[in-house]
N, C-alpha and C positions, 0 to 999 in steps of 0.2 A: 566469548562472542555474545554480542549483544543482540536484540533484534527489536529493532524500531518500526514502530509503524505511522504514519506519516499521510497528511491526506493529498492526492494526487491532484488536487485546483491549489486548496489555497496553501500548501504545504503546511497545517498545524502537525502539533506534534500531537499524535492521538495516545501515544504510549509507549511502551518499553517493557522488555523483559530482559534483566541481566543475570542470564542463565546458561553456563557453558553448557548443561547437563538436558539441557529441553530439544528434544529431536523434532522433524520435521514432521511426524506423524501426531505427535501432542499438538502441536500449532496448527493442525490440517493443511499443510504446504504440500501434503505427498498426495492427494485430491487433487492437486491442479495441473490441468495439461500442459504441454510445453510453451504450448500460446501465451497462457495466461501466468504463467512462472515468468515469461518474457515481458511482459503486459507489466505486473505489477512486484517483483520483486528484485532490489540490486543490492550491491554491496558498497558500504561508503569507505572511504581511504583507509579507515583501520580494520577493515574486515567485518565489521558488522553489518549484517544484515538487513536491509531496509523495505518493510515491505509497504505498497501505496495502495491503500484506501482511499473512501469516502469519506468523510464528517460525517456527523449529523445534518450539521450548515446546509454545507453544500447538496448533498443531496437532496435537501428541503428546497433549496432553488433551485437547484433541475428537475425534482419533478412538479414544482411550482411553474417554470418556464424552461420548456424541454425544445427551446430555441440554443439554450447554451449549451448543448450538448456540439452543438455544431461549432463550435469559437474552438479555436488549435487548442489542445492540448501539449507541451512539450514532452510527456510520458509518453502516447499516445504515436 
């Protein structure tokens, strides 16, 4: 199982870890409420794990212009 991480605007690929052996406590996934487990983390067709972030980017233009926080999101 793989786990990618993926920004939730523009979907870049921000990274990977191809580690059967990495628990959800090493990645701090076990920190997060059911909300936010819901919110930013899926599994893609072959079972890996997909979790969605911010860039750098992106987050530089919302909080540059925190008008786009309001435009849909389809994660969201």
């Amino acid at each position: 199982m793989a786990v990618n991480y993926i920004c939730r605007y523009c979907k870049t690929h921000i990274g990977s870890i191809d580690n059967a052996l990495v628990s959800e406590q090493q990645l701090g996934l076990h920190s997060l409420t059911a909300d936010e487990r819901n919110d930013m983390i899926t599994y893609n067709g072959n079972g890996d794990l997909v979790v969605h972030l911010v860039c750098d980017y992106c987050n530089e233009a919302l909080n540059s212009n925190p008008e786009l926080n309001l435009v849909n999101n389809p994660l969201q």
